[in-house]
C-alpha positions as a printed Julia matrix, in Angstrom:
293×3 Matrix{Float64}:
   3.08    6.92    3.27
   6.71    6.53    1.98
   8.5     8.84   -0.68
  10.17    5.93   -2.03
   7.04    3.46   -1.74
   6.14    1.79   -4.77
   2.39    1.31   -5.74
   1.61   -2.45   -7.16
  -2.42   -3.61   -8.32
  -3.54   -6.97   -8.24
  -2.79   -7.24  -12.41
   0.99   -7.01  -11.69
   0.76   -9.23   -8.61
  -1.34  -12.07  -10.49
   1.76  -12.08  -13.02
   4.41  -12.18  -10.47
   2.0   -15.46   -9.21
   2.2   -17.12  -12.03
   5.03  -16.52  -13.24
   6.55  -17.42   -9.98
   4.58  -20.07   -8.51
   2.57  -21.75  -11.55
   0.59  -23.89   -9.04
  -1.34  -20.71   -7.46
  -1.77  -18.95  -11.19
  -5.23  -19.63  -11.62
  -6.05  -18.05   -7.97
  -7.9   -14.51   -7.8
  -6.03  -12.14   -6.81
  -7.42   -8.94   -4.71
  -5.8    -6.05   -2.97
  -6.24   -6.17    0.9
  -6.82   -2.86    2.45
  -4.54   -2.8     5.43
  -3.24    0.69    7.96
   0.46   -1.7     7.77
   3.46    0.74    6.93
   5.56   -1.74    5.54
   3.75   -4.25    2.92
   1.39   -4.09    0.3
  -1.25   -7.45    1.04
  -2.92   -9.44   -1.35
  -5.14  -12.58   -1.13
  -4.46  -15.24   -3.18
  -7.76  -17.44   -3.08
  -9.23  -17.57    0.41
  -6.54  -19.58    1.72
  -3.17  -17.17    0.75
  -1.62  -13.7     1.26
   1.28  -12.46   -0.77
   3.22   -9.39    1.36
   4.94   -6.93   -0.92
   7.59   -4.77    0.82
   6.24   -0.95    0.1
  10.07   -0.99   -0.61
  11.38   -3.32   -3.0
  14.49   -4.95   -2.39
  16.22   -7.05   -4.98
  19.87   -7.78   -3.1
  21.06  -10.68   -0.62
  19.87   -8.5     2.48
  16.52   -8.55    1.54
  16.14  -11.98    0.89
  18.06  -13.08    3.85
  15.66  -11.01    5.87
  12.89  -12.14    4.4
  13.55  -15.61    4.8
  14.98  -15.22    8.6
  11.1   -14.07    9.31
   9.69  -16.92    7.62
  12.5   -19.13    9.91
  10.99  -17.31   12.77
   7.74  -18.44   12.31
   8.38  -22.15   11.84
  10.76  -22.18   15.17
   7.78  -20.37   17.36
   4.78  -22.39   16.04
   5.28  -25.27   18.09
   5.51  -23.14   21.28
   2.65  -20.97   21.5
  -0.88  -21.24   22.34
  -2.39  -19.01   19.27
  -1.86  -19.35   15.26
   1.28  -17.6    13.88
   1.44  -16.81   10.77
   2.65  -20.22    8.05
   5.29  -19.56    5.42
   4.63  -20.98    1.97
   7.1   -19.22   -0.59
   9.65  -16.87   -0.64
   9.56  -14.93   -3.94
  12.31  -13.89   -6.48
  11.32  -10.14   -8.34
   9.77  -10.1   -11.27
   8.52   -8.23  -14.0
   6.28   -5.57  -12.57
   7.63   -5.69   -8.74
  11.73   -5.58   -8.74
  11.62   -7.03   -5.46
  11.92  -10.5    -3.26
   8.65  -11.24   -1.49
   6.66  -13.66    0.74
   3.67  -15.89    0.32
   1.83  -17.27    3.6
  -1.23  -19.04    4.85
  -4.16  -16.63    5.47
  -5.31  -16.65    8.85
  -8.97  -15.07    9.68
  -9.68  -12.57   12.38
 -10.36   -9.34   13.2
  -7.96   -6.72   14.17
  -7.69   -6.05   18.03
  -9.75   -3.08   19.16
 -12.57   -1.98   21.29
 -14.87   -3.38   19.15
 -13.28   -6.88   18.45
 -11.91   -7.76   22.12
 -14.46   -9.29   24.62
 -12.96   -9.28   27.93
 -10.17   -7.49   28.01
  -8.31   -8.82   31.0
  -9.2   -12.71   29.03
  -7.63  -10.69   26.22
  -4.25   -9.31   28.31
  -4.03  -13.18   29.59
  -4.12  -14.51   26.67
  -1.49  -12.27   25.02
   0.68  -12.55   28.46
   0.67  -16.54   27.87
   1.81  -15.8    24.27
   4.94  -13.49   25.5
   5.59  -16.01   28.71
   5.79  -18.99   25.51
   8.35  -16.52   23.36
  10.38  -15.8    26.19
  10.72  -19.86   27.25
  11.95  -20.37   23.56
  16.02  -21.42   23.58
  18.21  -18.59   22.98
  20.56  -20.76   22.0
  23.33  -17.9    22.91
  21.88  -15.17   20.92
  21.87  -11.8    22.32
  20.58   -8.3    20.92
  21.84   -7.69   16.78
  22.89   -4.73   17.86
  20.34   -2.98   14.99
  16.28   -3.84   15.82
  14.16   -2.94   18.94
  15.68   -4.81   22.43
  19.0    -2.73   23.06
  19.31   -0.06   25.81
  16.87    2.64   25.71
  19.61    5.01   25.97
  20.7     4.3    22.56
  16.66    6.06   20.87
  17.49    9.13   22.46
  18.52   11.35   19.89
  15.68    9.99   17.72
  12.95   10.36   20.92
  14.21   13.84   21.15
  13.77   14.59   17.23
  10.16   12.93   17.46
   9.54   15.06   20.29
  10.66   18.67   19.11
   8.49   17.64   15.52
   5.29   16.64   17.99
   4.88   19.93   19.57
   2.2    20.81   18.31
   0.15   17.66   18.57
   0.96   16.06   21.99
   2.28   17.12   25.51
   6.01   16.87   24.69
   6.76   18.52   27.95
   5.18   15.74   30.16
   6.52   13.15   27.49
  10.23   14.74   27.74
  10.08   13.83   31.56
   8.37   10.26   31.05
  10.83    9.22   28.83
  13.51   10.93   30.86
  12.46    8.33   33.72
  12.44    5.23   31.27
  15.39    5.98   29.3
  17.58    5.83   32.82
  16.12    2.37   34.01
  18.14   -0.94   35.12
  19.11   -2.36   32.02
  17.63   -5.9    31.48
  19.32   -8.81   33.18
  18.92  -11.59   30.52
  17.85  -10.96   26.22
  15.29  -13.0    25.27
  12.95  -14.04   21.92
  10.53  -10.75   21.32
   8.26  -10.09   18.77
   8.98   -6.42   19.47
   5.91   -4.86   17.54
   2.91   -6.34   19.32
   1.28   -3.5    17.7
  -3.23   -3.7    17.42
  -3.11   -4.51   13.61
  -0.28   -7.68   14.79
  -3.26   -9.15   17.18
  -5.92  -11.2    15.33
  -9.18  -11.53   17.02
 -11.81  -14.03   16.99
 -15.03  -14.43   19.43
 -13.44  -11.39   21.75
 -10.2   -13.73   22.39
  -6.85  -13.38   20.95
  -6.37  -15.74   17.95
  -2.74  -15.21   16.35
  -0.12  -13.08   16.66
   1.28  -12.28   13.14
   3.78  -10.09   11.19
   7.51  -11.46   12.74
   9.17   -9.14   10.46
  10.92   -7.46   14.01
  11.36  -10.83   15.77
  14.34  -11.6    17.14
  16.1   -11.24   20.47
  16.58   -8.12   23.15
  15.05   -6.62   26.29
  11.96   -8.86   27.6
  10.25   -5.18   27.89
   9.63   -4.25   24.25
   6.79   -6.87   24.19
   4.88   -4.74   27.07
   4.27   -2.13   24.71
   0.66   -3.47   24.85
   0.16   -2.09   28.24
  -0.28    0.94   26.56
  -0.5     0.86   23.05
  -4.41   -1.31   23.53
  -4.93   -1.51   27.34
  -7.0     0.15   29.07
  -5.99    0.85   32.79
  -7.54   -2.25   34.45
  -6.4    -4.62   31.72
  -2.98   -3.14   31.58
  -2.62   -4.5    35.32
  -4.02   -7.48   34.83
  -1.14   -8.26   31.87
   1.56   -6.97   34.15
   0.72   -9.46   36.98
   0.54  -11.89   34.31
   3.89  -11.62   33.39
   5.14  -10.89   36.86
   6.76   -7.39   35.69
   9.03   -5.55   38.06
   9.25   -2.09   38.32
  12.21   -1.27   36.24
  11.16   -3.64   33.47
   7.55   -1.97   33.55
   9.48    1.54   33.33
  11.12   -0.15   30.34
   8.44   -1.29   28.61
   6.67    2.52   28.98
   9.88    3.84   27.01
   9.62    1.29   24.17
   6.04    1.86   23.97
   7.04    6.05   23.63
   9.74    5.54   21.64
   7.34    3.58   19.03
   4.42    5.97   19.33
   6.63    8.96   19.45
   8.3     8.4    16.42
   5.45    7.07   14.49
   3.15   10.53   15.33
   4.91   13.23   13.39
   5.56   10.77   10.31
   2.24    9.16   10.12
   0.08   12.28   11.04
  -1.28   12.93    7.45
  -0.24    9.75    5.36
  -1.82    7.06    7.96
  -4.85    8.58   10.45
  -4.99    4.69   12.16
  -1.41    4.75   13.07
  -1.24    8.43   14.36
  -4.53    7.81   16.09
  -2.55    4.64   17.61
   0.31    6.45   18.58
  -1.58    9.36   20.42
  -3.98    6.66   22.27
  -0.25    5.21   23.08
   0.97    9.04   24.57
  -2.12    9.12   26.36
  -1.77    6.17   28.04
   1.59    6.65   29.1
   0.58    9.86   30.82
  -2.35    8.48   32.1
């Protein structure tokens, strides 16, 4: 998907394992096929999953970011309603991956979709109670970095426009141009908050037709409540997108908010993913589609 992706097998991560973490060395290892963009996924016995960045990093930054997610997960756990995903190890590189890396509890499911959510507006309640928990979470003074999703709209313009001149010749970019024209120019948000900010499908785990965990918190932090509406559109349909909008007791400018994130994501994603990753492009136009709708 990446130029500068590196491809790791099993072999290389079963040394990293033990030479790592001794305790888990005699654990099979197996590749876990995944449409993710950023990690490579392995299960480690039936109860572990290592995550390998596609792109290594050895430095402080990487680490630091790495273990900021896995401090994300331990400070939301106690608040929400679903599983989250459980850190167990942060990991130095090694021979055969020159990179730091993360080791967490498996959690079973099925990816959100058509096929795997029941009710859908049980579904859009279920993932509005998860949001409503994030948001209630203590600031503690934080406000946007200044880097991730959660800061004005304004500021993805040039790259909405770049997406939008490469998508020409797969979606509407007229209609989009004037969408995103209306989002980009709503009220700011009054107040940051904790967001996931990628409540993507393949970030939903299903089980029985009901929402299960919410995992990945690789984008967590704190910015406009509206990036976590991207759902609305990105897995939806019409009647369910309501029914999580009245959950969450969304006003019109936020809702006009959360449309933009969701365009800036899918818009972006389209022209880079259209070859390399069919689910994600497939994603992204169901997203475009929506929006329109």
């Amino acid at each position: 998907m990446h130029v500068d992706q590196v491809d790791i097998g099993a072999t290389e991560v079963a040394a990293l394992v033990a030479a790592r973490f001794p305790r888990w060395r005699d654990l099979p290892v197996r590749p876990l096929s995944s449409h993710g963009t950023v990690n490579a996924l392995f299960r480690l016995g039936d109860d572990l999953v290592a995550r390998l960045p596609l792109k290594p990093g050895a430095g402080p930054d990487r680490r630091e970011e790495l273990r900021r997610e896995q401090d994300h997960a331990r400070r939301i756990a106690p608040h929400v309603s679903v599983a989250v995903p459980q850190p167990l190890a942060l990991g130095a590189p090694g021979e055969g991956y020159a990179g730091w890396w993360t080791v967490w509890r498996w959690i079973p499911g099925d990816t959100a979709g058509p096929a795997t959510v029941g009710d859908s507006h049980a579904f859009a309640r279920d993932l509005a109670g998860f949001v409503r928990a994030l948001r209630g979470i203590d600031t503690e003074g934080r406000t946007w970095d200044g880097r991730t999703r959660g800061g004005p709209l304004a500021a993805r313009d040039d790259d909405v426009r770049r997406a939008l001149a490469a998508s020409t010749p797969l979606v509407d970019t007229g209609r989009l141009a004037r969408a995103w024209a209306r989002c980009r120019d709503a009220p700011a948000a009054e107040q940051d908050v904790w967001i996931h900010a990628d409540l993507m499908p393949g970030n939903l785990v299903t089980r029985d037709g009901r929402l299960a965990a919410v995992i990945d918190l690789a984008t967590m932090g704190v910015g406009d409540p509206a990036v976590d509406l991207m759902p609305a559109w990105n897995l939806l349909g019409a009647a369910a997108r309501e029914t999580y909008r009245r959950a969450l007791g969304v006003d019109d400018a936020s809702w006009l908010r959360g449309q933009g994130w969701a365009i800036v994501q899918a818009i972006v994603a389209l022209p880079y993913y259209v070859t390399t990753n069919p689910v994600m492009a497939a994603t992204a136009r169901h997203t475009l589609a929506a929006v329109l709708d």
